[in-house]
SEPABA-358612 format. One record per atom (N, C-alpha, C): residue in three letters; x, y, z; atom name; residue number from 1. Coordinates in Angstrom, 1 decimal, padded with zeros to 4 digits. Last residue first. Example, Ala and Ser with C-alpha at 12.3 -4.5 7.8 and 13.67 -1.06 7.14 Angstrom:
2
R:fido:c1:c2:c3:bavex:pati
R:Ser:012.8:-002.2:007.1:N:2
R:Ser:013.7:-001.1:007.1:CA:2
R:Ser:012.9:000.0:007.9:C:2
R:Ala:013.2:-005.7:007.8:N:1
R:Ala:012.3:-004.5:007.8:CA:1
R:Ala:013.2:-003.3:007.8:C:1
// end
This chain:
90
R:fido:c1:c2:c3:bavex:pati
R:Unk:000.2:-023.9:018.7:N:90
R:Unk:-001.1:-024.5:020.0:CA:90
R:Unk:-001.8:-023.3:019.9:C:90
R:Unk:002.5:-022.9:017.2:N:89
R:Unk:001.1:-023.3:016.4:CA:89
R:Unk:000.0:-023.7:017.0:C:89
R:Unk:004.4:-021.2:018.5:N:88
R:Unk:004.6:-022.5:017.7:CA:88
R:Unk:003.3:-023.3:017.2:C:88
R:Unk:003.3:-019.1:019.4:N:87
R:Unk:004.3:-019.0:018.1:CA:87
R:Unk:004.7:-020.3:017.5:C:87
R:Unk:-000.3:-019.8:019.2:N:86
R:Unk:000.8:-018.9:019.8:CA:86
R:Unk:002.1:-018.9:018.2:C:86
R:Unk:-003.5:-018.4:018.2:N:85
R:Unk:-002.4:-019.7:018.5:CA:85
R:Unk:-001.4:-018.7:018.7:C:85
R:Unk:-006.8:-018.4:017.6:N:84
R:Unk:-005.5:-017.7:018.1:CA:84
R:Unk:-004.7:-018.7:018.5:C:84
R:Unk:-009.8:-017.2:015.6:N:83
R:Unk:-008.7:-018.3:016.3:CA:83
R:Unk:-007.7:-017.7:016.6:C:83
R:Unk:-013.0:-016.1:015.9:N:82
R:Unk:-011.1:-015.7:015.0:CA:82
R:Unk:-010.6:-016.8:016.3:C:82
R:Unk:-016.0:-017.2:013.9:N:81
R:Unk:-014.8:-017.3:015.1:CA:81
R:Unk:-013.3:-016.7:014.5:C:81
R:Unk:-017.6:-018.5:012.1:N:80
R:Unk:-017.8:-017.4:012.8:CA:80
R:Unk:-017.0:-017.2:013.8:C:80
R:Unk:-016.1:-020.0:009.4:N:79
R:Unk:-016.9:-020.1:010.6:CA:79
R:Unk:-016.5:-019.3:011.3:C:79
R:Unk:-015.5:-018.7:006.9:N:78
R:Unk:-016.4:-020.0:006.6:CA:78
R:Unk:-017.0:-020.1:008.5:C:78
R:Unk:-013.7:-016.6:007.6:N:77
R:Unk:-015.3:-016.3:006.9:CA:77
R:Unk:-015.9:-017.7:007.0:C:77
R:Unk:-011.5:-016.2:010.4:N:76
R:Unk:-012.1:-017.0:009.1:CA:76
R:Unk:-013.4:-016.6:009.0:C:76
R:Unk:-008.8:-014.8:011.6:N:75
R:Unk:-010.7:-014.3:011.5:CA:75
R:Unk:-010.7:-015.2:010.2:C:75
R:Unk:-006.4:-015.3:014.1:N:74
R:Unk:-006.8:-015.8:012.3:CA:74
R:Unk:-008.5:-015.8:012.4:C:74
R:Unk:-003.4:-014.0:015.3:N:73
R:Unk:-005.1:-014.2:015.5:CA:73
R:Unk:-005.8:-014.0:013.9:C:73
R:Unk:-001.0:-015.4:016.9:N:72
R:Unk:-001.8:-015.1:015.7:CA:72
R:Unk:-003.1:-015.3:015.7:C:72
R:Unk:001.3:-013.4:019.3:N:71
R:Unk:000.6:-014.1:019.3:CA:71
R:Unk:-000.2:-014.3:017.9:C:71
R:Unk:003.0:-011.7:020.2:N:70
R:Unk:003.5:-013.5:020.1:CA:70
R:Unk:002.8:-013.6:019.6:C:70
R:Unk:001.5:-009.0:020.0:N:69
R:Unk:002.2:-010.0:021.2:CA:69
R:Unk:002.2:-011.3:021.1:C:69
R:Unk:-000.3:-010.1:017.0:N:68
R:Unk:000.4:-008.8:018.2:CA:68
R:Unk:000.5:-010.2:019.2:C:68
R:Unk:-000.6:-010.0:014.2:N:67
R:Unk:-000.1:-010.7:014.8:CA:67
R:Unk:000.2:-009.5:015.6:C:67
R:Unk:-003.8:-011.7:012.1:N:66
R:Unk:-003.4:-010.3:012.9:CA:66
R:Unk:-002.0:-011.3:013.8:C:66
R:Unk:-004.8:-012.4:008.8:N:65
R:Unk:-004.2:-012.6:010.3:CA:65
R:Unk:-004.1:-011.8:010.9:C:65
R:Unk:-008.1:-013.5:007.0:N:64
R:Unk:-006.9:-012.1:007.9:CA:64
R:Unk:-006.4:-012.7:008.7:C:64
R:Unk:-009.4:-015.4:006.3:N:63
R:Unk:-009.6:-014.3:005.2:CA:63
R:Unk:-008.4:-013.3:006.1:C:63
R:Unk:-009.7:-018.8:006.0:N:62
R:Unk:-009.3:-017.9:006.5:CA:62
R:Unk:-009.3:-016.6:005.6:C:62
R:Unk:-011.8:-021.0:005.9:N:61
R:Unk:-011.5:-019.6:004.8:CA:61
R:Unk:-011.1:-018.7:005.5:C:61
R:Unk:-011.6:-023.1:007.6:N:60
R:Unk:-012.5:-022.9:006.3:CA:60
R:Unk:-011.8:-022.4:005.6:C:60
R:Unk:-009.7:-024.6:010.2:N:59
R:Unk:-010.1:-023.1:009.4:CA:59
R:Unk:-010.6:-023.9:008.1:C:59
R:Unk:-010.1:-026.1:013.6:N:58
R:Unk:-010.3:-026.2:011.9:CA:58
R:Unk:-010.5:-024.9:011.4:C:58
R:Unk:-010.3:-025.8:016.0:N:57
R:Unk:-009.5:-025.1:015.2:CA:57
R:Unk:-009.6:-025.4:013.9:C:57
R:Unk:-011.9:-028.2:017.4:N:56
R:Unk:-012.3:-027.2:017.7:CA:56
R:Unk:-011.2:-025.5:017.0:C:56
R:Unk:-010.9:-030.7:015.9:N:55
R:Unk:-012.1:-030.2:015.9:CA:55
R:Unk:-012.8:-028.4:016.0:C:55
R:Unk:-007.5:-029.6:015.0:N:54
R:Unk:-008.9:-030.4:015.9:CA:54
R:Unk:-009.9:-029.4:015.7:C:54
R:Unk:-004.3:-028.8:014.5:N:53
R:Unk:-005.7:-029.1:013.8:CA:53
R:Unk:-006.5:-030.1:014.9:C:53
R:Unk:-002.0:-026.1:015.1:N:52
R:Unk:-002.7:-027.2:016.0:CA:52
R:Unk:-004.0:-026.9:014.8:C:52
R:Unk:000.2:-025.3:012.5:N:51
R:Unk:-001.2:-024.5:012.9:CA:51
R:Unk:-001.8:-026.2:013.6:C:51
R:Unk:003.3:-024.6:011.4:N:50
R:Unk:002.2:-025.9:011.5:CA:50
R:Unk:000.9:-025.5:012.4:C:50
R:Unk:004.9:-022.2:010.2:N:49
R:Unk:004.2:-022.4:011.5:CA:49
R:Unk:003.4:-023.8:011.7:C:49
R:Unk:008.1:-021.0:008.4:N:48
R:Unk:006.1:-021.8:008.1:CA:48
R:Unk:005.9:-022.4:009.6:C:48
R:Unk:009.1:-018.3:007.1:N:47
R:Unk:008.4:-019.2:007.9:CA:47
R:Unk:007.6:-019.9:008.1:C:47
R:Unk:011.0:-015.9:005.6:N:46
R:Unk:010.0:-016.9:005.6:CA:46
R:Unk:010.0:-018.0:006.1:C:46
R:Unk:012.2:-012.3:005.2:N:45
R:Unk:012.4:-013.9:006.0:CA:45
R:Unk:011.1:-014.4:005.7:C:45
R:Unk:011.8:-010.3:003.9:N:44
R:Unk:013.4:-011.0:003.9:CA:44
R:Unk:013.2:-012.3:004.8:C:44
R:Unk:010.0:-010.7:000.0:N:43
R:Unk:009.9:-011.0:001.8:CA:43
R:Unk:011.9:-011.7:002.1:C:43
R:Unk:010.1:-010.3:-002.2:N:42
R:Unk:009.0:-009.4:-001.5:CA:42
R:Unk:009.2:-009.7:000.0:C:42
R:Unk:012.2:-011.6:-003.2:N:41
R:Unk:012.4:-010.1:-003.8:CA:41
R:Unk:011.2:-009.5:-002.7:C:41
R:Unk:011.8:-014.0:-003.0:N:40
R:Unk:013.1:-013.5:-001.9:CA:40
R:Unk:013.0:-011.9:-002.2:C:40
R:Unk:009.8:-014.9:-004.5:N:39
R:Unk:009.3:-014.6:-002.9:CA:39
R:Unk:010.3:-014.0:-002.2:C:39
R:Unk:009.8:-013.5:-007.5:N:38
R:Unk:010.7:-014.5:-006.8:CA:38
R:Unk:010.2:-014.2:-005.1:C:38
R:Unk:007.5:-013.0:-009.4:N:37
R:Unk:008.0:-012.3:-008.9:CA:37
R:Unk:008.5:-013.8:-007.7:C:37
R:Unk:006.4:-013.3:-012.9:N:36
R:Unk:006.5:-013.7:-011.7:CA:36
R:Unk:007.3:-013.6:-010.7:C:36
R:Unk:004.9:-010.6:-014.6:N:35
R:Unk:005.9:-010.8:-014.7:CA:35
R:Unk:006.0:-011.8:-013.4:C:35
R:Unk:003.1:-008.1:-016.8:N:34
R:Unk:003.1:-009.0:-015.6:CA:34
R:Unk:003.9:-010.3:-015.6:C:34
R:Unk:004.1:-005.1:-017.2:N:33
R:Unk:003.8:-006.1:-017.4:CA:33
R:Unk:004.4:-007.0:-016.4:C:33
R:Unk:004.5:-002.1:-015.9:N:32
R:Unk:003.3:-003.3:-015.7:CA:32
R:Unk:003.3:-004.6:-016.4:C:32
R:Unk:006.8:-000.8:-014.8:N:31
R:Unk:006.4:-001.7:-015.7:CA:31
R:Unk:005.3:-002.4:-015.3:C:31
R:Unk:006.6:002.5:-014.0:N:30
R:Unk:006.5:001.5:-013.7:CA:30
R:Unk:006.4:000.2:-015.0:C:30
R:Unk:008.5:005.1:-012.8:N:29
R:Unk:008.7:004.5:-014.4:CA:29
R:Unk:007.9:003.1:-013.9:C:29
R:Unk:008.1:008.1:-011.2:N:28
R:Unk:008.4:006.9:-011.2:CA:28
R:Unk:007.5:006.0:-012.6:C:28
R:Unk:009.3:011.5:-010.6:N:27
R:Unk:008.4:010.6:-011.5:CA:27
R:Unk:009.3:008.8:-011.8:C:27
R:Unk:009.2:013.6:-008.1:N:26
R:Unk:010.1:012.6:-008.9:CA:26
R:Unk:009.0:011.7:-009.5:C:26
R:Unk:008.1:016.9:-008.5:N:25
R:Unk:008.0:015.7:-008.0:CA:25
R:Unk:008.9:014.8:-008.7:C:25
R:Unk:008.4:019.4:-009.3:N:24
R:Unk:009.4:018.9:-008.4:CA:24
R:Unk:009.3:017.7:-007.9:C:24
R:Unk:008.0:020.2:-012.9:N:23
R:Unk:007.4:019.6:-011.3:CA:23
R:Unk:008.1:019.1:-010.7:C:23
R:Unk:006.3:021.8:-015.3:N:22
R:Unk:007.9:021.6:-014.6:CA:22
R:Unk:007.2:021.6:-013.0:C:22
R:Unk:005.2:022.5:-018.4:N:21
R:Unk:005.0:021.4:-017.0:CA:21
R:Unk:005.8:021.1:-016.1:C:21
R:Unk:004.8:025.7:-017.7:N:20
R:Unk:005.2:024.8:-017.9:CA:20
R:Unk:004.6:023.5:-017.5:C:20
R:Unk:004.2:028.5:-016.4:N:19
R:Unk:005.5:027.7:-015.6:CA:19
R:Unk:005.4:026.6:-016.2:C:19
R:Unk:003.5:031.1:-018.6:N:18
R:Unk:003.5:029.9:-017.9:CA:18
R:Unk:004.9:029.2:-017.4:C:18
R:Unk:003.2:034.8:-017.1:N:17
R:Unk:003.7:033.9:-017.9:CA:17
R:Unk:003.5:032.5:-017.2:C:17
R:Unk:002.2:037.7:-016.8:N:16
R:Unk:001.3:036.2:-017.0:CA:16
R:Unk:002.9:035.5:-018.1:C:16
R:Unk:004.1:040.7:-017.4:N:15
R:Unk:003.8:039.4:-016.1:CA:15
R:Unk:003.5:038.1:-016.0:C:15
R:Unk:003.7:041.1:-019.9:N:14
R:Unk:004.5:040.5:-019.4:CA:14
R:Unk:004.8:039.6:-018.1:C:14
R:Unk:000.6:042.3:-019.2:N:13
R:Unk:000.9:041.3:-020.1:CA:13
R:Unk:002.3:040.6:-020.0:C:13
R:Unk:001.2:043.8:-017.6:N:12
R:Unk:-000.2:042.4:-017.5:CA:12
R:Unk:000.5:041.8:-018.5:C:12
R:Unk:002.5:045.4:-018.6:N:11
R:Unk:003.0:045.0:-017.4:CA:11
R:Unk:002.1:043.8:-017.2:C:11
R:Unk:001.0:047.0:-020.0:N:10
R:Unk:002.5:045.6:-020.8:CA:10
R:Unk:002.9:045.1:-019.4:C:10
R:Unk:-001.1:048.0:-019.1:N:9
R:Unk:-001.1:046.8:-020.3:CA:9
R:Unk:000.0:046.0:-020.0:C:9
R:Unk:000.6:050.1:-017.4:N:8
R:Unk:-000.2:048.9:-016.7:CA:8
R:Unk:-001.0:047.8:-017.9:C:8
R:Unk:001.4:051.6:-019.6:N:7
R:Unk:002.6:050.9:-019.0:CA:7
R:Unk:001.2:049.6:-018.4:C:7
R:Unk:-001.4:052.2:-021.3:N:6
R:Unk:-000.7:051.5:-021.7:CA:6
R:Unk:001.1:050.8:-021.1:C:6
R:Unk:-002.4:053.7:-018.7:N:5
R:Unk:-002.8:052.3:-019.5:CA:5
R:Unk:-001.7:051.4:-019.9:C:5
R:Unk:-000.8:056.2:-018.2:N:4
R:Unk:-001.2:054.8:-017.2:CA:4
R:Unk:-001.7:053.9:-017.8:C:4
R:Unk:-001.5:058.1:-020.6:N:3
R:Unk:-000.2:057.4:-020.0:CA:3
R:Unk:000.4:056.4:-018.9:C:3
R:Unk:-004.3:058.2:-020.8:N:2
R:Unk:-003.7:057.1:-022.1:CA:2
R:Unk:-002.2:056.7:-021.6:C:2
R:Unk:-004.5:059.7:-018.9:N:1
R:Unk:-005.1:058.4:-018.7:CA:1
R:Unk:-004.4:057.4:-019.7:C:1
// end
């Protein structure tokens, strides 16, 4: 018995070994300080739309746009309605 222990000891015992902190993930370096960021660095193109104003399209608070098929659909919080215009602003 004493001659099966002590191999099946060293073998536990050599076996357990640690892997470290070693990780295959790529580690990203962020800077958090806060810093003002040039509009050309977050967006490649910028447009401005003139949005039809009347009565019946006035925005409050707009809170979301949505754009599918041509088209913009703007959900405002101040009044209970999402509005929709095309691509030139009717």
């Amino acid at each position: 018995m004493k001659n099966i222990l002590l191999p099946l000891l060293l073998f536990v015992l050599f076996s357990c070994k640690s892997t470290g902190d070693k990780t295959d993930c790529e580690v990203l370096h962020v800077d958090l300080v806060e810093r003002p960021v040039p509009m050309e660095e977050l967006f490649s193109k910028i447009s401005v739309i003139p949005l039809e104003t009347n009565d019946s399209s006035f925005l409050v608070r707009p809170v979301k746009v949505i754009i599918k098929d041509n088209r913009y659909y703007i959900v405002d919080e101040g009044v209970p309605a999402v509005f929709s215009f095309d691509e030139e602003g009717h």
